[in-house]
N, C-alpha and C positions, 0 to 999 in steps of 0.2 A: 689344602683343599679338603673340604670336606662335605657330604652328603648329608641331606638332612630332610626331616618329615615334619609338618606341625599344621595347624587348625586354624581357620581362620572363618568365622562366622561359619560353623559348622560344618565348614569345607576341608576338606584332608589336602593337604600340599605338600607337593617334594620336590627336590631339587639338588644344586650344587652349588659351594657357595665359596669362593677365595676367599680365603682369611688365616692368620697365622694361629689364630687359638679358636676353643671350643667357645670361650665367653665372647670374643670378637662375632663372631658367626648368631650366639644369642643375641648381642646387644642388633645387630643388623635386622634380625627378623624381629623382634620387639618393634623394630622403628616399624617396619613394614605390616605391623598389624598379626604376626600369626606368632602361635603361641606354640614354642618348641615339645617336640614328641619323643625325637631322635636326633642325635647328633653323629654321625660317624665319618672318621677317615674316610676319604675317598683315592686314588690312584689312577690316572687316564694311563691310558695302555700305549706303550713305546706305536709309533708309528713307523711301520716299513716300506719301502721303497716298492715290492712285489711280494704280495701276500696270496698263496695258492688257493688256501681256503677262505680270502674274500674274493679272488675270481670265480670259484666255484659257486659258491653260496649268492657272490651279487653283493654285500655285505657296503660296499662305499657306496657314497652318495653321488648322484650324476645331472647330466642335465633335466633328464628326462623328470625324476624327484623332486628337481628346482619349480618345474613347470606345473606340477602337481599340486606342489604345495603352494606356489602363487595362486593358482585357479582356486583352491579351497579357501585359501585365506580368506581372497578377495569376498569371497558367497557369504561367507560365515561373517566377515566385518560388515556388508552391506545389507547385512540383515540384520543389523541388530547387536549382534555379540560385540560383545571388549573384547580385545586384544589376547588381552589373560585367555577370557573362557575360548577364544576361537584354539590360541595353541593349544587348550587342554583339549579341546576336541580333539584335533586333527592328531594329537599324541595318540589318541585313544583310536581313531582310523586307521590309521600307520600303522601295518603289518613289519614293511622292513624295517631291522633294527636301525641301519645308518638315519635314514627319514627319522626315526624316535631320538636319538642321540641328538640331532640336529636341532631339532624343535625342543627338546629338553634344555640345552643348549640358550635356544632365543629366551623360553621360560625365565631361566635363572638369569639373562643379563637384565631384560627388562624389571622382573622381582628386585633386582638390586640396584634399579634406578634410571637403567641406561633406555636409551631408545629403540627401536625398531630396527631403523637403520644403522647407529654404533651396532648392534648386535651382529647385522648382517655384514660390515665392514671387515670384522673381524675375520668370516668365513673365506679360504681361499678360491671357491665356487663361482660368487658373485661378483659382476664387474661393478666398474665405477659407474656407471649406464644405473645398474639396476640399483645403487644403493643411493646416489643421488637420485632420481626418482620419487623413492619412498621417501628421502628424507624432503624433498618437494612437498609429497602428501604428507606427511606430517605436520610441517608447519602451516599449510595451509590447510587443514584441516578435511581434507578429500582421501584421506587415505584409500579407502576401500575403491575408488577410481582409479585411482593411480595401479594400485594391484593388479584393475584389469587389464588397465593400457597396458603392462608387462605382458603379464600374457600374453594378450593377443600380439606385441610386437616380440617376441619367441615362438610365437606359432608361425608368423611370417618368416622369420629368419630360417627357422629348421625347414619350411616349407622350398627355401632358396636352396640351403644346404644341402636338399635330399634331394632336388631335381637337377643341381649339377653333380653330385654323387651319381645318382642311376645312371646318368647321361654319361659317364663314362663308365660304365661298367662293362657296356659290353666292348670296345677296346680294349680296355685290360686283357678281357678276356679273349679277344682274339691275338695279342700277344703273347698272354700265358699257351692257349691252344697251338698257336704257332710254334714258340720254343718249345714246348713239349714234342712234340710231331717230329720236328729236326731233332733234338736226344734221343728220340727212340729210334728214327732210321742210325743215327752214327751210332746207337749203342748196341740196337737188338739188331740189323740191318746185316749193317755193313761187318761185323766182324766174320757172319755166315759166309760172306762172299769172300771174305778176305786169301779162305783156301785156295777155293777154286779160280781166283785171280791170280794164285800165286803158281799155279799150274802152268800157264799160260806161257807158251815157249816167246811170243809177242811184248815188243814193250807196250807199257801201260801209260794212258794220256796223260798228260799232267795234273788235270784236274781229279781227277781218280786215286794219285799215286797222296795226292794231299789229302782228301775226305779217307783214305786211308791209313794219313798219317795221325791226322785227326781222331777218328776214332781208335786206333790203338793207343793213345795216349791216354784218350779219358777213361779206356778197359783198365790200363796199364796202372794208372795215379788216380785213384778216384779222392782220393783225399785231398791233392794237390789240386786237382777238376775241382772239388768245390770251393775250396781257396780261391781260386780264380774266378771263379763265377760270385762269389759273397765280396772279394777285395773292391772291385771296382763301384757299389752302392757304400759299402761303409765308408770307404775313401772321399767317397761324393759326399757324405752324411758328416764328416767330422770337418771337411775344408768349408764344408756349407755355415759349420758354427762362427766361423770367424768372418767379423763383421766384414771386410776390406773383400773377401769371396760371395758372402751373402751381396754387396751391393754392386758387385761386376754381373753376378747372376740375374741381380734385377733391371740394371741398367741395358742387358740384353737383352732380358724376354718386353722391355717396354721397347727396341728396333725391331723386335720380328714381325711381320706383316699381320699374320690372326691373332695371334697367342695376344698382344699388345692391344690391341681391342680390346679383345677379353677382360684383360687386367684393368683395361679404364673403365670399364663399364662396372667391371664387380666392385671398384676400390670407391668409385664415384657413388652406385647404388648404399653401400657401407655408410659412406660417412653422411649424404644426407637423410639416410634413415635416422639416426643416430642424432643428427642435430634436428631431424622432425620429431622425434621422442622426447628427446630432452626440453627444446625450447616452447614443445606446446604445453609441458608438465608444469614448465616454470621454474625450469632452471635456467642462471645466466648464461650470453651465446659464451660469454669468454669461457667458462666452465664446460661448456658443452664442446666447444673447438678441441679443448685440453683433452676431452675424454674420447670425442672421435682422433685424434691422435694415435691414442690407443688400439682403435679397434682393428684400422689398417694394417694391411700385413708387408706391404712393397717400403720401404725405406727412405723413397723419393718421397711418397704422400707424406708419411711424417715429418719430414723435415719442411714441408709446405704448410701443414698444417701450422706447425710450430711458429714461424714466421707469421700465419695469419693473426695468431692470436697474441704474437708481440705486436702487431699493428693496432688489433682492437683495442689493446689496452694504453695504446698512445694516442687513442681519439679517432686510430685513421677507419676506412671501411674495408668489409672483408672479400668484396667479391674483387676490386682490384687486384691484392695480393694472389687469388684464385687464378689469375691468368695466364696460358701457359700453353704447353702441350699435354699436360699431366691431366687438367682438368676442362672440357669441352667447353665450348665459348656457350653453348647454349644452357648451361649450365650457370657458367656465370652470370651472363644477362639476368635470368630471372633470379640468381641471388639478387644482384643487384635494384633490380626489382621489388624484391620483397624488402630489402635494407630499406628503400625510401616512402616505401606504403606502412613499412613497420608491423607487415606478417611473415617473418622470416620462417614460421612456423609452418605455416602453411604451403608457403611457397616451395619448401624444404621437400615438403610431404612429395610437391607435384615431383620439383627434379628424381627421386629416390624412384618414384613410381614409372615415370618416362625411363628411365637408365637399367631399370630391373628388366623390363620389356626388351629396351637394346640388348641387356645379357643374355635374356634367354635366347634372341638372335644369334647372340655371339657363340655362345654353344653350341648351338644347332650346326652353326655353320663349321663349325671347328670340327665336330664331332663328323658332319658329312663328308669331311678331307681327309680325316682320321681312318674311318672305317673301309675307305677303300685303299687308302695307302698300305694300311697295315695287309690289310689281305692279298693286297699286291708281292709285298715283301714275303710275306708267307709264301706264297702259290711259288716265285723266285727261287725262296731256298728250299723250299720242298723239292720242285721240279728241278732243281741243278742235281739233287743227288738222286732221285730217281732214272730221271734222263743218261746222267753221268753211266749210271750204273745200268741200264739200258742198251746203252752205245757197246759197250764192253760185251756184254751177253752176246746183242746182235752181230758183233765181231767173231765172236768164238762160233757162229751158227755159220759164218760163212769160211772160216778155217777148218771148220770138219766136212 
């Protein structure tokens, strides 16, 4: 691999360029019109698994960069600019190094023949969503359209992402508030009391003789106390990688009365977003089945999915195959619908948009079950050990 600088209609160009020699590397930029300056080795740097000083600095590339750099693209193509000059802009915009790396990157693959989309194929950032897309605009020559439909279909999804994100946050946080609250009565609490219960010429209730067994253990083994507390998430975390546990886990959150909603609404909004993106771009639905496949997170929808688009490709249609518990009759209706009017695109758009509205339902409602459960169980074990401890006090006030 090697780095290289050279001229091209008074233009200064740089780049990277695979090739096994210095004259392999000239003979390529000859064909490409620029007129070598510099030739030098070049070395991409080992990549590591967790780098301290790119989480500090911010240094990788993320979503957020993904969406920047569509937004710009698209501006800079629909105005007017080539391809070439739009990357050399936005190199030249680019503060952070990963975003320059990146587009230096598209630079050198299109310079050495390839397309827009091979470029972005390559990257492990982009899904197959976003790279068939572009390679839609491409051949149809609507590129700088296409770029914006990205966008705007990533400013819709992260729009999704961050209002069920916020939407549970404060749950979390009344469970993290919770367990904290309980740690610190068993830790800072009860060990004070632990003397002056041991004073007590009276036996101790049973409930009492436990939360004091309890917290002398966690004073006792704090290392063992966090063992215990960490084993039962990572435990969850490693049996969850295997496939045969991941599908007994999904199999049950699609019986549970709310949570199961939920899943249908978010996995149904997913996939016909994803076939209303793709098939109004102009890509095939069979293409497009394949890559909503992908996008789904439950195990059941992929394996439906899969199945649908073995049918499309045997002539049959897709909304039959769709029929189920997995996926709402009203759902399917209007595929089927759009199958025989021949706007699947369209009709795509409506299901995604009707099931998004169900989700945020679905949330709201979830979240309003949540929020006083949790705080139910809270106020429960708070009150057991204050009470507990309580009862004990007012006992000893009526022994003296």
């Amino acid at each position: 691999m090697f780095k290289y600088s050279g001229t091209r209609n008074d233009e200064v160009l740089e780049g990277i360029s695979q090739a096994p020699n210095e004259d392999e590397v000239k003979r390529k930029l000859l064909q490409q019109g620029i007129r070598p300056v510099s030739i030098l080795p070049y070395k991409l740097r080992k990549k590591h698994a967790f780098s301290l000083a790119d989480f500090i600095h911010n240094k990788k590339l993320n979503q957020t960069d993904i969406s920047f750099v569509t937004k710009q693209l698209a501006l800079l193509v629909d105005s007017g600019k080539s391809l070439d000059g739009a990357l050399r802009t936005l190199h030249k915009q680019a503060k952070k190094p990963a975003v320059q790396a990146f587009i230096l990157r598209l630079e050198t693959k299109i310079k050495e023949g390839g397309s827009l989309s091979e470029a972005l194929a390559e990257e492990p950032l982009f899904s197959s969503m976003y790279v068939n897309i572009v390679r839609a605009g491409e051949e149809g020559g609507a590129l700088p359209e296409m770029l914006i439909k990205i966008a705007q279909s990533q400013d819709e999804a992260r729009e999704l992402k961050q209002f069920v994100i916020s939407s549970a946050i404060y749950p979390i946080f009344l469970a993290v508030a919770g367990f904290g609250i309980i740690m610190a009565l068993l830790l800072g609490i009860m060990p004070r009391f632990e003397t002056l219960f041991a004073g007590l010429d009276q036996e101790l209730p049973l409930n009492i003789i436990i939360l004091m067994a309890i917290s002398t253990f966690l004073t006792s083994h704090p290392f063992f106390s966090l063992l215990l507390l960490l084993l039962p998430p990572a435990t969850g975390t490693y049996l969850y990688r295997s496939p045969k546990i991941k599908q007994i886990v999904a199999d049950t959150a699609l019986k549970l009365p709310v949570l199961s909603t939920l899943i249908r609404n978010l996995e149904t909004t997913r996939i016909f977003h994803t076939l209303e993106v793709l098939v109004n771009n102009g890509v095939h639905l069979v293409t497009a089945l394949k890559i909503s496949s992908g996008v789904v997170t439950n195990p059941r929808y992929r394996e439906l999915l899969i199945r649908a688009t073995t049918a499309l490709k045997e002539g049959q249609a897709v909304a039959p195959k769709l029929q189920g518990e997995l996926i709402d009759d009203l759902a399917v209706d209007l595929l089927a619908m759009g199958e025989e009017s021949g706007q699947i695109g369209k009709v795509c758009g409506q299901i995604a948009n009707h099931f998004e509205g169900e989700l945020r339902n679905s949330v709201k409602n979830l979240i309003a079950v949540i929020e006083p459960a949790f705080i139910l169980i809270m106020a429960a074990g708070v009150g057991t050990i204050v009470l507990s401890m309580l009862s004990v006090i007012l006992s000893m006030n009526d022994i003296i």
